[in-house]
C-alpha positions in Angstrom: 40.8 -18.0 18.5 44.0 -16.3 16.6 43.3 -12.7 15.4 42.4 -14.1 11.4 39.7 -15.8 12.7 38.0 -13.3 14.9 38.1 -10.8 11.9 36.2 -13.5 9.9 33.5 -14.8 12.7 32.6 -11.2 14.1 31.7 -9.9 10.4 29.2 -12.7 9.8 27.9 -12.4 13.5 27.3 -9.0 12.5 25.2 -10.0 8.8 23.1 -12.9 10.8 20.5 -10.5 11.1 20.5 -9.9 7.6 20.8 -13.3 6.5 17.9 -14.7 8.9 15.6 -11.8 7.5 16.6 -12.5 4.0 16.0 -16.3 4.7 12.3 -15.5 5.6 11.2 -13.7 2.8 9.4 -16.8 1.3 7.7 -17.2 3.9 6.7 -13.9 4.6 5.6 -13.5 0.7 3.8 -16.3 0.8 1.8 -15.5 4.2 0.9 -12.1 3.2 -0.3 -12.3 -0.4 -4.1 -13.5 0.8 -4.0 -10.3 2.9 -3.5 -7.8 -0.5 -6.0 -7.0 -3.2 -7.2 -5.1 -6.5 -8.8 -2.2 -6.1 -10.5 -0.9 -8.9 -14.2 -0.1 -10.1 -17.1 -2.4 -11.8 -19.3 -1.2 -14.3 -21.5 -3.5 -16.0 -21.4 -1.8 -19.2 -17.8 -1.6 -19.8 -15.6 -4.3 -21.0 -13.9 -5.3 -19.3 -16.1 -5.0 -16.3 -13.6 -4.4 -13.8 -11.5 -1.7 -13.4 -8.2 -2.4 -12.0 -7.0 1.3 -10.6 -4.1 0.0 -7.7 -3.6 -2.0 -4.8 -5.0 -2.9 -1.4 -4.4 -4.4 1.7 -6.7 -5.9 4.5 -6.5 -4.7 8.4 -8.0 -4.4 11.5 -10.5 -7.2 11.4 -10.0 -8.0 8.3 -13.1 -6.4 7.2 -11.3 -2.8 6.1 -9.1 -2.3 3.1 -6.5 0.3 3.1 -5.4 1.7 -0.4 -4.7 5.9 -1.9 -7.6 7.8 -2.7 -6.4 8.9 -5.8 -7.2 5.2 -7.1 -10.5 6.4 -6.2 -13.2 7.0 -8.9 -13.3 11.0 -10.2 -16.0 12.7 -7.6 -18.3 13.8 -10.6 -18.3 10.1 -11.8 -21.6 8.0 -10.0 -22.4 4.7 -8.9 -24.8 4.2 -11.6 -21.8 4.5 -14.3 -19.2 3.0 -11.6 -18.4 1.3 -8.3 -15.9 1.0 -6.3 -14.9 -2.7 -5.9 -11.6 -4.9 -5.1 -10.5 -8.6 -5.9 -9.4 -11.1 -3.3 -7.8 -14.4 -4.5 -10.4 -16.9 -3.4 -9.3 -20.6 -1.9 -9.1 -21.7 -5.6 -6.9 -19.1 -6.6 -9.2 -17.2 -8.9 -9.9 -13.7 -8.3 -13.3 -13.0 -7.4 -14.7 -9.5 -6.9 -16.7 -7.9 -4.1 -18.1 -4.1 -4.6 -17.1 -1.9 -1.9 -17.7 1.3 -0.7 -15.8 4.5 1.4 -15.8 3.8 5.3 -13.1 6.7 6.1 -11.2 9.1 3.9 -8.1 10.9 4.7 -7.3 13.3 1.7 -4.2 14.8 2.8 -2.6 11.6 3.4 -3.9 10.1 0.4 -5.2 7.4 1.9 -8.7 5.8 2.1 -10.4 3.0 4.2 -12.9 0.5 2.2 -15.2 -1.5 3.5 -16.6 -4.4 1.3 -19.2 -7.1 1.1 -18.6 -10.6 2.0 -16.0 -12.5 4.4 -13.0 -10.8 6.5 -10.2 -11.6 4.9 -6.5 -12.1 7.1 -5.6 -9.2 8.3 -2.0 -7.2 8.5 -0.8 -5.6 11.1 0.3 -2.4 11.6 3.7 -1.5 13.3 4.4 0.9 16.1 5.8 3.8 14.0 9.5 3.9 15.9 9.6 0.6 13.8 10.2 2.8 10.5 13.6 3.9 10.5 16.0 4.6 8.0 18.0 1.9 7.2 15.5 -0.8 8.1 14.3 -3.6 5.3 11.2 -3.2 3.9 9.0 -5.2 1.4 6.0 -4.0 -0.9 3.8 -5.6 -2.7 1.6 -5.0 -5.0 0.3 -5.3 -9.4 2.4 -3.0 -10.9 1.6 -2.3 -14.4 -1.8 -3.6 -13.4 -3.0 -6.6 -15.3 0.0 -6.3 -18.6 1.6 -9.0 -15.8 -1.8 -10.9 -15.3 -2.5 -9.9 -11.9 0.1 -11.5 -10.0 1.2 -9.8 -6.6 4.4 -8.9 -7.2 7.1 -8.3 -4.3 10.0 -5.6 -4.6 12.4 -5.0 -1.4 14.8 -2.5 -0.5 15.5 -0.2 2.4 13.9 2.8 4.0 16.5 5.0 2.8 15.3 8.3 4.4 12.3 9.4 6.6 11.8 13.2 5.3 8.7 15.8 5.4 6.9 15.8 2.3 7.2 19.1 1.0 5.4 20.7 -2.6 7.0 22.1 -5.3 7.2 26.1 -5.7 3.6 26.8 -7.7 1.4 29.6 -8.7 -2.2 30.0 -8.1 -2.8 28.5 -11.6 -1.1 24.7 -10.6 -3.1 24.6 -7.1 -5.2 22.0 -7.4 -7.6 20.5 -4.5 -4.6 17.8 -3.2 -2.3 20.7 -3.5 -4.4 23.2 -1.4 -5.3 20.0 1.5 -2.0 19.4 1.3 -1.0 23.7 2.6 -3.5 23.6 5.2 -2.4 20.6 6.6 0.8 20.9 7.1 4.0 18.8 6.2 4.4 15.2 7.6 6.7 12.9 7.4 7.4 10.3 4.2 9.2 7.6 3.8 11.6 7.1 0.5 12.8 4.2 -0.3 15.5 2.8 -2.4 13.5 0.2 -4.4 11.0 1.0 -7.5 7.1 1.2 -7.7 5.4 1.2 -10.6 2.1 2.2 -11.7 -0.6 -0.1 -10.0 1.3 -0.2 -6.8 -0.3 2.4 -5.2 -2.0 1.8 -2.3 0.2 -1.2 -1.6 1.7 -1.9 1.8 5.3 -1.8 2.7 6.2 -4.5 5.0 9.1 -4.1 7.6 11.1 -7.6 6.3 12.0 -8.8 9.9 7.9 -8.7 11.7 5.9 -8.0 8.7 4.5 -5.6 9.7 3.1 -2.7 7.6 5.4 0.6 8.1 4.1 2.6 5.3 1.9 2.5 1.9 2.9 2.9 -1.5 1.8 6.9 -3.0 4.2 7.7 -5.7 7.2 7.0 -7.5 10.1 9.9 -8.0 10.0 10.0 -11.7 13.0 11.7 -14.2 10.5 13.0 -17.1 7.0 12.6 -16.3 4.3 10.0 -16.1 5.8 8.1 -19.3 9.2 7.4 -17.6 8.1 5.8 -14.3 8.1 2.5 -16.9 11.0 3.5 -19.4 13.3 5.3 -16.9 12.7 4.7 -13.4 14.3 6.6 -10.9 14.7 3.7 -8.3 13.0 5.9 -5.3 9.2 5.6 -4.4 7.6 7.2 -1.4 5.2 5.5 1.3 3.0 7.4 3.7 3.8 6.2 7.4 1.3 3.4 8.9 0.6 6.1 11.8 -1.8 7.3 9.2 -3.5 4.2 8.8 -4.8 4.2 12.5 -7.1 7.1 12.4 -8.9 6.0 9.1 -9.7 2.7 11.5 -10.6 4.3 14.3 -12.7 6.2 12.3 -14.6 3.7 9.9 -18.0 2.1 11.1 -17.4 -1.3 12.7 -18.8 -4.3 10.6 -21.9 -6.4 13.0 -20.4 -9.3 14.3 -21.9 -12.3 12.2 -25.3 -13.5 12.5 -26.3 -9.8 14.1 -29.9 -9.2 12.9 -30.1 -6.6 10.2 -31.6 -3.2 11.5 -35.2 -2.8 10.6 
């Protein structure tokens, strides 16, 4: 092997990684899309009757959904007037909703564990949290913009492109709100920023690690340039995910479904 050639092979040994990842994506896509869901509220006065407030994603057992709490109804707002509920793509490929309900809450992560009635659906997994790291390939999916696309699950990649502690902006008394104050006396953590862009409705979505599929983080906000209004007319091209280490303490936490065909309790 003259010297020409060894600068041409070593390069592409070098990308195979990257290629064989790339290569999968279909497949990945396509194996995880029963896994994530809608996650709204049903009322039946309102038209329409559903909702749609951001995304979801089954683990554990399949009987939990992970998503933010701040796609959670308003506290002063009641089940009477609205419930929570989600959409999963049924074997037809229709949506079809099932009301749900809070089985762990983590406010200063953001993040929320539902239960929900009917059947498990399949489950992701979570990754080992050395897994995220900078650099690495990620995927997210999710309905961004809601239903203006017609509920499709859309797919964005790019890169985790730092792992940094989440830190709040200087404020006075007067801009503490509740998130901000949970957010003081919990401390800083660690977020992950990415170098692709989320738009509204893909919060709560997971971000997949592109070589195991593997959920490393979940979708919580997009770094916009001028507020709200620009995340859709000038996006920044950076969105943050909480790390899946947060995800395992909501499950740990939330009640276990019975196994089926356990007698209900009396």
């Amino acid at each position: 092997m003259n010297a020409i050639q060894r600068r041409v092979i070593f390069p592409l040994l070098a990308l195979a990684p990257l290629l064989a990842a790339a290569a999968d994506l279909p497949a990945l896509i396509e194996r995880s899309k029963p896994s994530v869901v809608l996650v709204g509220t049903y009322s039946p006065t309102d038209n329409p009757r559903f909702g749609f407030r951001g995304t979801g994603f089954a683990v554990a057992d399949g009987s939990l959904v992970i998503s933010n709490a701040h796609v959670l109804p308003a506290p002063d707002v009641t089940e009477a007037e609205q419930r929570i509920s989600i959409q999963v793509r049924a074997a037809n490929g229709e949506w079809e909703m099932r009301l749900a309900r809070i089985a762990a809450l983590d406010r200063a992560h953001d993040l929320v564990a539902l239960s929900f009635d009917g059947a498990a659906l399949p489950a992701l997994r979570i990754a080992p949290p050395a897994l995220a790291q900078e650099g690495r390939g990620v995927l997210f999916m999710g309905f961004p913009i809601g239903g203006a696309l017609g509920f499709s699950t859309v797919s964005h990649r790019g890169i985790i492109s730092a792992i940094t502690p989440i830190s709040l902006p200087a404020m006075n008394a007067r801009s503490l709100d509740p998130r901000a104050v949970r957010q003081l006396r919990a401390g800083s953590f660690d977020i992950l920023q990415l170098d692709a862009t989320a738009y509204p409705g893909n919060s709560g979505g997971p971000v997949l690690d592109q070589e195991t599929g593997e959920v490393v983080g979940v979708i919580n906000m997009v770094l916009t340039k001028a507020g709200k209004e620009s995340a859709l007319s000038s996006p920044s091209g950076i969105s943050y995910a909480i790390p899946a280490a947060a995800i395992l303490p909501l499950i740990e936490s939330a009640p276990k479904r019975p196994p089926a065909g356990t007698p209900a309790p009396r």
